[in-house]
C-alpha positions in Angstrom: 38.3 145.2 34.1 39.2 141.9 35.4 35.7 140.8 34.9 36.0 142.1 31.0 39.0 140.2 30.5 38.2 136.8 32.5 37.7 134.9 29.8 41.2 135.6 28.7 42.9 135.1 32.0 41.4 131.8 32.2 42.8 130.8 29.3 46.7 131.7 29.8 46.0 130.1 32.8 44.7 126.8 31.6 47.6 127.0 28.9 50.5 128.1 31.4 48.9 125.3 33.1 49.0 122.5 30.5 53.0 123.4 29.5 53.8 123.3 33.5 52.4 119.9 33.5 53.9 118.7 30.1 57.3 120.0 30.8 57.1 118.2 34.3 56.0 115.0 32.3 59.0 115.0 30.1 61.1 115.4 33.1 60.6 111.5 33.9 61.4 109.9 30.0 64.4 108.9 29.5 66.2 107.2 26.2 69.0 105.0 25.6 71.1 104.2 22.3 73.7 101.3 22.9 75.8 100.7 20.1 76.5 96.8 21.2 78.5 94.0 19.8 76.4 93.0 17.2 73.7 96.0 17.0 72.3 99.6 17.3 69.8 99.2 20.3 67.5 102.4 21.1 65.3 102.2 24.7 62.9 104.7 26.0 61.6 104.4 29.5 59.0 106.6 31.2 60.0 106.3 35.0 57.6 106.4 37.6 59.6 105.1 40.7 63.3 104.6 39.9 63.3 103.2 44.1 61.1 100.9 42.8 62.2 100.1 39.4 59.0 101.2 38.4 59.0 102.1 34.6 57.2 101.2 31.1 59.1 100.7 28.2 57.8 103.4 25.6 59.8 102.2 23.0 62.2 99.6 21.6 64.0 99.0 18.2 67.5 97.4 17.1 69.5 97.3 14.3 72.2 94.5 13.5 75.3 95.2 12.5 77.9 92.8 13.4 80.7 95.1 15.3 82.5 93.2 17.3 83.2 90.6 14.3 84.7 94.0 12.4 86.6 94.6 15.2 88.1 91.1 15.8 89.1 90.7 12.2 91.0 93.8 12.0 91.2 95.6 15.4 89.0 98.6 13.9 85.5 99.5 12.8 85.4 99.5 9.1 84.4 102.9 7.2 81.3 101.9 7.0 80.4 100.8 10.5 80.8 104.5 11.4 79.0 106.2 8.6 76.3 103.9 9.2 76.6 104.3 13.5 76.5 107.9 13.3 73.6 108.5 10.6 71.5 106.1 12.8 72.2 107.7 16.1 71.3 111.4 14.1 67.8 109.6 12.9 66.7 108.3 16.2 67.6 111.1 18.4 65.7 113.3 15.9 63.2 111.0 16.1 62.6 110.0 20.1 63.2 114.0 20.8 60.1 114.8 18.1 58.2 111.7 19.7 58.5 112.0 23.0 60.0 115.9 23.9 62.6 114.6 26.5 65.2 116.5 28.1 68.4 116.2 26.1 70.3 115.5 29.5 67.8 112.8 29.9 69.4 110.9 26.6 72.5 108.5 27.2 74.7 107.1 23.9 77.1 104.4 24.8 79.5 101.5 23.8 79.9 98.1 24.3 82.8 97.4 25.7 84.8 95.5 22.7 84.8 99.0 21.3 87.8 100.4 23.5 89.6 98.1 21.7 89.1 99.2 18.4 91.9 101.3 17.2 89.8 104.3 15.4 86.9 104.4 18.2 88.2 107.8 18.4 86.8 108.5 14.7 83.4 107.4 15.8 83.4 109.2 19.0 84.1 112.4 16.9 81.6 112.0 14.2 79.2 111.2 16.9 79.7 114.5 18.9 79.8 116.9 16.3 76.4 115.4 14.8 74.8 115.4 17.8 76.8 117.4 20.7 76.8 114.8 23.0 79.2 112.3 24.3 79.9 109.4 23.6 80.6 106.5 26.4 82.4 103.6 26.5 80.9 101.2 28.9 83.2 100.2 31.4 84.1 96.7 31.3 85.4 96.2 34.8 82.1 98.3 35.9 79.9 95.7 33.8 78.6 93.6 37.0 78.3 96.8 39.3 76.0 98.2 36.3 74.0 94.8 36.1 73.6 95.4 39.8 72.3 98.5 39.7 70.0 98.4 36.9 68.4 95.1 37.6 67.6 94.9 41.1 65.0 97.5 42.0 66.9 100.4 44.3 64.5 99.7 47.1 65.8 95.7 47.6 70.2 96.7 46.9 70.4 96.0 50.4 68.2 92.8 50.6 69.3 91.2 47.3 71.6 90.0 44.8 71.8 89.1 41.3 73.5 86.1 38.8 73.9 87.0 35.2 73.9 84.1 33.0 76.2 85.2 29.9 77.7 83.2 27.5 81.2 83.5 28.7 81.1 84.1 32.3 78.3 84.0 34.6 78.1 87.2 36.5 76.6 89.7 39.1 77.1 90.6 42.8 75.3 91.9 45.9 75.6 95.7 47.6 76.8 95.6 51.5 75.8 97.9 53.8 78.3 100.3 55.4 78.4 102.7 57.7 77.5 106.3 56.8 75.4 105.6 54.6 78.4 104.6 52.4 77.6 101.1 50.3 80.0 98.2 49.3 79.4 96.6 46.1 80.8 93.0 46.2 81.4 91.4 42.3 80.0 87.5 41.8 81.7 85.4 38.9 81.8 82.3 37.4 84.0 81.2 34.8 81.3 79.5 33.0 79.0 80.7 30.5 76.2 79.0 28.4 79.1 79.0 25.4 82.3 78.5 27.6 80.5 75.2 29.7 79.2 74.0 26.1 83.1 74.3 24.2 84.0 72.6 27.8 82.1 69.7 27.6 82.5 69.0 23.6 86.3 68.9 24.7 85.8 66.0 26.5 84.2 64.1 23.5 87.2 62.2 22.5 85.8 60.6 19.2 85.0 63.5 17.3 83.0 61.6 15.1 80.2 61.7 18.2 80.3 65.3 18.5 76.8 65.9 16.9 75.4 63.1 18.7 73.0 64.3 21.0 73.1 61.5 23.7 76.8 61.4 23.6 76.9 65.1 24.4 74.2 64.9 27.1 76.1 62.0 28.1 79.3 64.2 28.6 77.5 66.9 30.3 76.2 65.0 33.0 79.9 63.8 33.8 81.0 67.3 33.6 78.9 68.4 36.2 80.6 67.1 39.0 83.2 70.0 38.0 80.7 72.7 37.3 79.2 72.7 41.2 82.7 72.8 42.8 83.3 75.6 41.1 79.8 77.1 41.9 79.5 76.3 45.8 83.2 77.7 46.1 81.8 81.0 44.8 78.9 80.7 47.7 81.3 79.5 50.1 83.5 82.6 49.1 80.2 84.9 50.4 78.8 84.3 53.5 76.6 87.2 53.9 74.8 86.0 50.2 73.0 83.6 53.2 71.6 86.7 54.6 69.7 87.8 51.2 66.1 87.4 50.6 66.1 87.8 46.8 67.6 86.4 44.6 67.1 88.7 40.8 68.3 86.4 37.7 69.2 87.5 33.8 71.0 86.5 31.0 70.3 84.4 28.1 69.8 81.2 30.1 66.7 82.8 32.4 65.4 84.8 29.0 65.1 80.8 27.4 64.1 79.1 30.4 61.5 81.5 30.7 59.7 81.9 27.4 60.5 78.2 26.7 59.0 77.3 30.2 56.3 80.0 30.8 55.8 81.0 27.6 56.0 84.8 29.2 54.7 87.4 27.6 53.9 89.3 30.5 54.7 93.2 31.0 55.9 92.8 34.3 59.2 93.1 34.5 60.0 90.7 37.1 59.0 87.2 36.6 58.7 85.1 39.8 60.1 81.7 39.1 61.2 78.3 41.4 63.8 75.8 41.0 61.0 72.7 40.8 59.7 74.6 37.7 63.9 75.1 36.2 64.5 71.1 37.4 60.6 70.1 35.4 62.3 72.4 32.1 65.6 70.5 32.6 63.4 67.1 31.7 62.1 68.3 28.6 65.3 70.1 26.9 66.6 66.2 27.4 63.8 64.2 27.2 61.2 65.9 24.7 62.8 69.0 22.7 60.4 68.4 20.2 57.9 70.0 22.4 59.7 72.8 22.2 60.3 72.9 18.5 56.5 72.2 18.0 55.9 75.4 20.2 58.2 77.6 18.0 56.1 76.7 14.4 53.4 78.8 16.2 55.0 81.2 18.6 58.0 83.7 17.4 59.3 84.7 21.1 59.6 80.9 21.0 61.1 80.7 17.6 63.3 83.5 18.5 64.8 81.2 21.5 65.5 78.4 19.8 66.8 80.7 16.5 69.3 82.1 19.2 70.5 79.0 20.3 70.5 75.1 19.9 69.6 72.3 22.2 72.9 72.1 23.0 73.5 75.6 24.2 70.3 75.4 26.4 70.7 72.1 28.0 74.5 74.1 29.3 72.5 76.9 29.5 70.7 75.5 32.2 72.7 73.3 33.6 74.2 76.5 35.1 71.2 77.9 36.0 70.1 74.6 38.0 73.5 74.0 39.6 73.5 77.7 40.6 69.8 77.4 42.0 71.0 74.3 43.9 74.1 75.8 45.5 72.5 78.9 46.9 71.6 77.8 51.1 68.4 78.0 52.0 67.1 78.3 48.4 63.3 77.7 50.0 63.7 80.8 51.9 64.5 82.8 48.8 62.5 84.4 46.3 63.2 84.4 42.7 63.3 86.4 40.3 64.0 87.1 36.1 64.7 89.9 35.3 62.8 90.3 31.9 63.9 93.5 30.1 67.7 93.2 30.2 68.1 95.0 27.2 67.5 98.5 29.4 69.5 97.4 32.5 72.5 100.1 31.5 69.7 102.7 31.0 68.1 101.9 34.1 71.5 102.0 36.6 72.5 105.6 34.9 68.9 106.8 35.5 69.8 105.5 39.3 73.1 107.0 39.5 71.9 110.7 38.7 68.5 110.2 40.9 68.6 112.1 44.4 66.2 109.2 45.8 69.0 106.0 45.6 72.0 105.9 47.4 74.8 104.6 44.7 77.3 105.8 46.7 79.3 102.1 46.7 
């Protein structure tokens, strides 16, 4: 009998076999959709070693709408906003769950921040929920550098490591401390600068205002500014000793994302790219010596173009002036390895993927 029917039991075998092994594949993608200041952003990650931060980026794809410019102007998202919002989110989950087969607890749908201060976020939140029966999160503002933390320094170096976030209001980040019990401190980094904050800084100081296009008047007025921005920086190293006691050093932000395709011209799929303050100092020279280089580069190469679309040479000569006075107040730099971290955009999706893993301890 079992002979007669082998050919048959083979095959329910093979097939049980083949939906085993599919299920268990799906079990390790995972997809974001961050509805952000200014767009709809939707990330799908396959993770092979969340310890690690081992993952490949299956999928990426935005959508601008300018939110947080709604929100400013009237303290609410218009009606359109979240009409739009929500028939977006429907399309794409339909569309990553027929693509990819994921676990719905594996997909994660959050907010920016600005939106807890839009009056009718409730409205979207709704809409959102009963299209899709899921939940909608706002991003925790006052969690933001805890969830930079997380996501951007691979599990396996929280210990060993910490991170500067080079935004355009604040620069931020931190570093995890090890406690007893297996129980984990995470201590917040933060300086008041930012690529846009240190650039409105330094025009201020232009007292004909005549001159405030000039480019060697404002280069001029950065480097006396700079005096100002390292006190401020080597008081936040001062501040935290045990940042002396840290091998790595993991970098991000818009400053690092310029430097870097400006610099390297990166178009690497690692997602750590090693760097060294000679190579940030040998940059500096050229955003103030020779930007044509630069805007040469960009006729031929859109990452490039995309840089310099984002922001002017003003922006990135602040930009990294914070990024060089940083590098230059950390002790024993030389000891250090560096590190960008290249696909920021997935950093949230990465530290909730950590939270819910039984392999990292985010018990801090």
């Amino acid at each position: 009998m079992l002979k007669k029917n082998k050919p048959q039991v083979l095959f329910f075998i093979l097939l049980n076999l083949f939906f085993t092994l599919n299920s268990f594949a799906q079990k390790s993608i995972y997809a974001g959709i961050e509805i952000g200041r200014r767009a709809i952003k939707v990330s799908v990650v396959d993770v092979n070693n969340i310890k690690k931060a081992d993952y490949k980026i299956l999928s990426f794809w935005t959508e601008r709408i300018p939110f947080a410019d709604h929100i400013s102007a009237s303290g609410k998202l218009t009606p359109e906003d979240i009409n739009k919002t929500s028939l977006t989110i429907v399309d794409q989950l339909k569309k990553i769950k027929a693509d990819y087969k994921m676990l719905d607890e594996n997909i994660f749908i959050v907010a920016a921040p600005v939106f807890a201060s839009a009056s009718n976020f409730d409205v979207l939140k709704s809409k959102i929920t009963s299209l899709t029966s899921k939940e909608l999160e706002i991003l925790d503002g006052t969690e933001e550098a805890k969830t930079l933390v997380k996501g951007a320094i691979p599990p396996v170096d929280y210990a060993n490591a910490f991170l500067l976030d080079i935004g355009a209001q604040t620069t931020k980040g931190g570093y995890i401390d090890e406690l007893k019990d297996n129980k984990l401190e995470f201590i917040p980094l933060e300086l008041d600068f930012g690529t846009m904050t240190l650039t409105d800084a330094v025009e201020k100081t232009v007292t004909n205002k005549s001159q405030l296009n000039d480019m060697s008047t404002y280069q001029e007025k950065s480097f006396d500014f700079n005096p100002k921005l390292r006190k401020k920086t080597k008081e936040l190293f001062d501040a935290n000793p045990l940042l002396m006691k840290k091998d790595k050093l993991y970098l991000s932000g818009g400053a690092v994302w310029a430097f870097s395709t400006l610099y390297y011209d990166e178009n690497g799929k690692d997602h750590y790219i090693p760097l060294t303050l000679q190579d940030v100092i040998d940059y500096d020279a050229i955003l103030k010596n020779n930007f044509g280089k630069f805007t040469n580069l960009g006729k031929t190469n859109k990452e490039m173009a995309r840089v310099l679309s984002t922001y002017d040479q003003k922006y990135l000569i602040s930009a990294n002036n914070i990024l060089v006075t940083c590098l230059e107040s950390i002790p024993n730099l030389e000891t250090k390895k560096i590190y960008f971290v290249k696909e920021g955009q997935v950093t949230w999706l990465i530290s909730y993927i950590a939270d819910r893993s039984k392999k990292v301890n985010t018990n801090f």
